[in-house]
N, C-alpha and C positions, 0 to 999 in steps of 0.2 A: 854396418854389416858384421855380424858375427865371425871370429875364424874358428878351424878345429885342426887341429893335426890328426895323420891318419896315417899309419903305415902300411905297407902293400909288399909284396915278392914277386919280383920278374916272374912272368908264369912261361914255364917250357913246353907244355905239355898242351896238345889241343883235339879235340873231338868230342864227339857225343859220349864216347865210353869214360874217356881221360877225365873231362867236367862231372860224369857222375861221379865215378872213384875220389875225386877230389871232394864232392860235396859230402859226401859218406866219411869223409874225413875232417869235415866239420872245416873247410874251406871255399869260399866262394868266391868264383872266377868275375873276372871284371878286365874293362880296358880303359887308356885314360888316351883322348883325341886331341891332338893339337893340330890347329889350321895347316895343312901344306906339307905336318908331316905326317913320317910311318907313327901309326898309331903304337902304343904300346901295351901288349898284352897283361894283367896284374893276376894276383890271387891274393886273397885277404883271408884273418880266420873270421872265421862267420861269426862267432856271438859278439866279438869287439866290432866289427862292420855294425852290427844289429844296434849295438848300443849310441855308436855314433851316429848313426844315420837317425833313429828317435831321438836323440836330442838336436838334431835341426831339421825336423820334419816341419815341413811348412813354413821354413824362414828362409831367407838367404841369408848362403852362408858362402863364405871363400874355404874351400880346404885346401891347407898345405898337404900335400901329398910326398911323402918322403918312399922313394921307392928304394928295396937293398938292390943290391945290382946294377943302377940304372947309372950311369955315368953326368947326367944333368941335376941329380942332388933333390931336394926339393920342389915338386911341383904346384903351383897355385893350379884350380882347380873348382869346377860346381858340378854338381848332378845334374847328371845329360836324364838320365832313367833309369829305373830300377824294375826290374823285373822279380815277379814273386808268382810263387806258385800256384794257382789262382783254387787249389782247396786248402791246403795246410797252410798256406800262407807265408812259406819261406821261401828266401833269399834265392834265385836263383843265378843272376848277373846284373853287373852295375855298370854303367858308362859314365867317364866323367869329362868334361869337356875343357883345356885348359886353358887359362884367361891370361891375360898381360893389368897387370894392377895398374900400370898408368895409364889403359885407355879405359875413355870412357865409353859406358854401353847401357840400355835403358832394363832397367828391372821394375817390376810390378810389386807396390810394397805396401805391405794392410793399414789400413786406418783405425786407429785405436778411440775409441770416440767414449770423451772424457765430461762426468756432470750429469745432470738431471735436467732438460730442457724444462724451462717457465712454462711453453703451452702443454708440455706432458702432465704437469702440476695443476693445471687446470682444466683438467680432461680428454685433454687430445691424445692422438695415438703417433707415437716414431715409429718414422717409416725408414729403412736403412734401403737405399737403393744401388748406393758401389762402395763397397767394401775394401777397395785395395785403390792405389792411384800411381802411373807409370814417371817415373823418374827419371831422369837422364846424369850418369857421373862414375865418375872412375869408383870400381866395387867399394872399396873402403872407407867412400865419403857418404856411400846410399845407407843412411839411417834402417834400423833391424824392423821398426815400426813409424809411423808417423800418428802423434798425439795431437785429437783435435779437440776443443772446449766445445760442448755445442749446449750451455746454460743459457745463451739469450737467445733461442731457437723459440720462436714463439707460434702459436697456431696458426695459418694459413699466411706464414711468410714465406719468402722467398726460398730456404731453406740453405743450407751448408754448401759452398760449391769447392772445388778447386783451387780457385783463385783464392779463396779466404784461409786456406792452408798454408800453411810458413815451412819453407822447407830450408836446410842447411843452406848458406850464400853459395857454397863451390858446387852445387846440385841446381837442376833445369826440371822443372815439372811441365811431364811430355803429357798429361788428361787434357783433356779438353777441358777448357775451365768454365765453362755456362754450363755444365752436366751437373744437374745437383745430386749429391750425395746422399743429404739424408735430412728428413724435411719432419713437420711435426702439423699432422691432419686432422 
């Protein structure tokens, strides 16, 4: 799994007026949730938010969150949601939700599927049916991608399942493993 560092500013200020004036200033409000406690309020500048956020769009990712102000230092960290403005498309608040790197928790991680199937070479058509597959492991051992061969994929076999997936030894693969993946018709 990917990390990013990302810095943030205690935010003091809170209401409908306060968050506009603030977005207007080319900052965007956010809060970061840890289990049991007070949540804590953030505000970021918007285009370095914008740029970190598209480079792990669609992946897991851990972010270190380094907040000025905050007394705890460093927080680990993933994207709870993002909110955006559903014409122009900008930022308007972000939630991040903060994790403990030594437990483990299940994340959903894409299949990268690697080769030219044999029955695709002889006519048949790939059918991709799951695309991503649930893993169980502390965040930093869960692979960004999981890379599958699918070259001896041949026409009207059994097709690709879970079980034929190789994940890291310190990782548990939580799919169902008789679910086939991706099969060649």
């Amino acid at each position: 799994m990917i990390q990013v560092d990302m810095s943030a500013d205690k935010r003091t200020v809170f209401g409908k007026g306060a968050m506009r004036q603030m977005r207007m200033q080319k900052h965007t409000p956010g809060v970061v949730y840890s289990g049991g406690q007070e949540p804590v309020a953030l505000q970021f500048a918007t285009s370095r938010l914008f740029k970190d956020l598209h480079h792990i769009h669609g992946r897991n990712a851990v972010i270190n969150l380094a907040v000025n102000g905050d007394s705890k230092g460093v927080r680990h960290a993933r994207v709870q949601e993002i909110q955006k403005d559903p014409v122009t498309g900008a930022l308007l608040h972000i939630d991040f939700l903060e994790i403990d790197l030594e437990k483990a928790a299940q994340f959903a991680v894409p299949l990268k599927f690697i080769g030219t199937p044999k029955g695709v070479d002889l006519g048949g058509e790939l059918q991709i049916h799951v695309s991503e597959v649930l893993l169980f492991g502390k965040p930093l051992d869960i692979p960004d991608e999981i890379e599958a061969d699918i070259t001896a994929l041949e026409q009207g076999g059994k097709g690709l399942t879970p079980a034929d997936i190789t994940v890291p030894a310190n990782v548990e693969m939580r799919s169902k493993t008789d679910t086939v993946c991706v099969q060649v018709v």
